[in-house]
N, C-alpha and C positions, 0 to 999 in steps of 0.2 A: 544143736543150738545155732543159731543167728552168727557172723562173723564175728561180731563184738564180744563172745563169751565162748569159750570149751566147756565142753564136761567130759569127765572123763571116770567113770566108775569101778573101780578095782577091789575085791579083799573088804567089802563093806566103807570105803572111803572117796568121796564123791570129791574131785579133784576139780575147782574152776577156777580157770583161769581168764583174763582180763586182756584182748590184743582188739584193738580198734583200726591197727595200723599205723598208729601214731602217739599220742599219747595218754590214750584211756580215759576220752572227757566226758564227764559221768552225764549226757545229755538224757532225754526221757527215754530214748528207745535204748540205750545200755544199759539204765537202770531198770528198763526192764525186762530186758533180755537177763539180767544179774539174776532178777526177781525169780522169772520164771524157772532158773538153772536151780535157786533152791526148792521152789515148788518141788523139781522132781530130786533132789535128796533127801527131803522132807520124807517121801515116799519110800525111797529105794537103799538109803545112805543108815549109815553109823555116824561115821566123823564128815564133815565137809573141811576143807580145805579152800583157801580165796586165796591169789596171789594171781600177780603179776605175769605175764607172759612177754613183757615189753622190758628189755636192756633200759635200768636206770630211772625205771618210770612205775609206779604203783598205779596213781591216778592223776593226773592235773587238775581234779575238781569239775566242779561245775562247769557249763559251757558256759564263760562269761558274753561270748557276742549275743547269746540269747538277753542276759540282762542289759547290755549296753544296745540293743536293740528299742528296748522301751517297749516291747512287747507286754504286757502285767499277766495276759492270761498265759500264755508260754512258760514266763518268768513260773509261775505258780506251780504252773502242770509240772517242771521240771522240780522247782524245791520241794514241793508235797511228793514226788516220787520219792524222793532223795529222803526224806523224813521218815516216810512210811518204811524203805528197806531197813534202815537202820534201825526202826522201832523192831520191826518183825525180827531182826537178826537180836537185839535183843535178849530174846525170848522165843530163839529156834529150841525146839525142844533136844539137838541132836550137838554134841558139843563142835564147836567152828574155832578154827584156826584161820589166822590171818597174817601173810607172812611181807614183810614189806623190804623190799631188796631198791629201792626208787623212792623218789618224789611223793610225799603224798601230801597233797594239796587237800585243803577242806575235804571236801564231801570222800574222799580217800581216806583222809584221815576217823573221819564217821565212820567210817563202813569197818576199819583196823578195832578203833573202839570198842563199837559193838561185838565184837568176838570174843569169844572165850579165852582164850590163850592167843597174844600177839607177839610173834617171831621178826627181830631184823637182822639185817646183815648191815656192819660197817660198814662205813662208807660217809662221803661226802652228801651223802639226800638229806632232805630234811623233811621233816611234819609239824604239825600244827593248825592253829584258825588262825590265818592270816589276812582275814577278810579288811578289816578296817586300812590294812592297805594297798588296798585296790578300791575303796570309796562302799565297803557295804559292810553293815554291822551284822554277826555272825547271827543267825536264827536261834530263837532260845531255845527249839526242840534241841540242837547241836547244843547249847553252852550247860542244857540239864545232862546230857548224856557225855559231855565231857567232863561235868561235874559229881560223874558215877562212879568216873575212872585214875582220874587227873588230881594233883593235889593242888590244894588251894589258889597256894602262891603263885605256882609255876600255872594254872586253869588264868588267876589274872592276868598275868604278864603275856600268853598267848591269844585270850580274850578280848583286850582291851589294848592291847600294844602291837600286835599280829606278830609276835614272832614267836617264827617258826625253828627246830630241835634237830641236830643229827640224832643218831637213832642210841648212843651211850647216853645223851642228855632225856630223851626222848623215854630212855628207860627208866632215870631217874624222877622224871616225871610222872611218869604214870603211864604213860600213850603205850609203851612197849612192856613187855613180862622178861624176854630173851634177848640179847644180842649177841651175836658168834661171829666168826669170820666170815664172809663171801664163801668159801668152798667147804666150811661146815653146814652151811643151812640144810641140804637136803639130807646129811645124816643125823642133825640135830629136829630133824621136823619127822622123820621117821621115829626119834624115839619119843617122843610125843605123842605121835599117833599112839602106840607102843604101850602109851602109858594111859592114854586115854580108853583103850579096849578093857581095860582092866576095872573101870568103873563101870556100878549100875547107871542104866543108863537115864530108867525111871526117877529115881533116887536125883540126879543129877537134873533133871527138865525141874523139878519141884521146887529144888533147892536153889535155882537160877528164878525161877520165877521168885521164889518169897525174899529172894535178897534184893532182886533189883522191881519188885512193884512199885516201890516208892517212886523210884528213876520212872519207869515205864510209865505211873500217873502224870506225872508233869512233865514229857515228852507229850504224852496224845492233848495232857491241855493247851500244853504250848501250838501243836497244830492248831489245834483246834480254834485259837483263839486269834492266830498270829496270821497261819497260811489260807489265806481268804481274800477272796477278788476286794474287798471292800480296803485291805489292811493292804494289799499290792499297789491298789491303785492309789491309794493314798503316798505311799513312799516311792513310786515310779519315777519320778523326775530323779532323787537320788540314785537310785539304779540305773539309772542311764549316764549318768559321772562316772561308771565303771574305769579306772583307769587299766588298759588293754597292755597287758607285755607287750616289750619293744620283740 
């Protein structure tokens, strides 16, 4: 794989991991460099595995200098990437774990989401759609599929107010299944795995699909309807208000 992504295939569990060098900005080539890492677990894998390889950091989101650019067509190719993993993860047929020890900024916190089983580690990091503060309103494909996971209240107040959950809040929320300590995670993620071998696997792609088709139809509407040069360049000037970390 590309710098921006490992893989690493063991015992039927397809291990990828997330190092950019810095802090994992889900720009178009890491999302598809992501993309293509489960392509070949798809193939080869039982369980996959997403996590971090970065101290402290899950994903930082989206590349905001692309939106504060005013680019529309850029803007687009990266959020429709960003849509489409999340949709396909979904609806991977192979059960996904996603473990978050850092930061997970929007499009991090999509990709934790869409997993079957999400694992954190205490800690100071937080998650959430925090988009409304930094000047962009969260994409609906994100607020249907956080609306798959997320409970009502706590979906509003991260939707509409942007904040963001350490990861005990984060669990009562919805975002997370797990939370351990920092140096339980990898024996709390092996017995997981552990447990996950013990399911049919058939049984399991079916029963993911007919729970979340609802979700999954109004994800591809929302692309479909939302992520479009005509819908970009209409709301471009707002995107370029991007307010940029100090």
């Amino acid at each position: 794989m590309p710098k921006g992504v490992t893989y690493e295939l063991k015992d039927g569990v397809a291990r990828i991991r997330l190092d950019d060098g810095k802090v994992n900005v889900m720009s178009t080539a890491m999302l598809g460099e992501i993309g293509a890492a489960f392509d070949r677990a798809e193939t080869e894998a039982e369980i996959v595995v997403l996590r971090s390889a970065r101290p402290g950091i899950f994903s930082a989101g989206f590349d905001l200098k692309v939106f504060a650019s005013g680019d529309a067509a850029k803007s687009l190719e990266m959020v429709r990437a960003g849509a489409e993993l999340a949709l396909r993860l979904m609806s991977f047929p192979h059960p996904t774990i996603g473990v978050m020890e850092g930061h997970a900024f929007p499009m991090g916190t999509f990709l934790l989401l869409a997993c079957d089983v999400r694992l954190g580690a205490r800690g100071p990091h937080r998650m959430g759609l925090n988009e409304v503060a930094i000047g962009i309103a969260p994409p609906s494909f994100a607020i249907e599929l956080a609306r798959s996971r997320v409970h009502p209240a706590w979906l509003s107040r991260t939707a509409t107010l942007g904040e963001m959950y350490e990861p005990e809040a984060a669990m009562t929320a919805g975002f997370l299944d797990r939370v351990v300590a920092p140096d339980a995670i990898d024996d709390t993620l092996e017995e997981i795995i552990a447990a996950l071998r013990a399911i049919h696997k058939p049984s399991h792609a079916t029963a993911k699909k007919r729970l979340r088709q609802p979700a999954m139809d109004a994800m591809r509407a929302a692309i479909d309807r939302e992520l479009t040069m005509a819908a970009y360049e209409a709301s471009s000037r707002a995107r370029s208000a991007v307010a940029m970390p100090a």
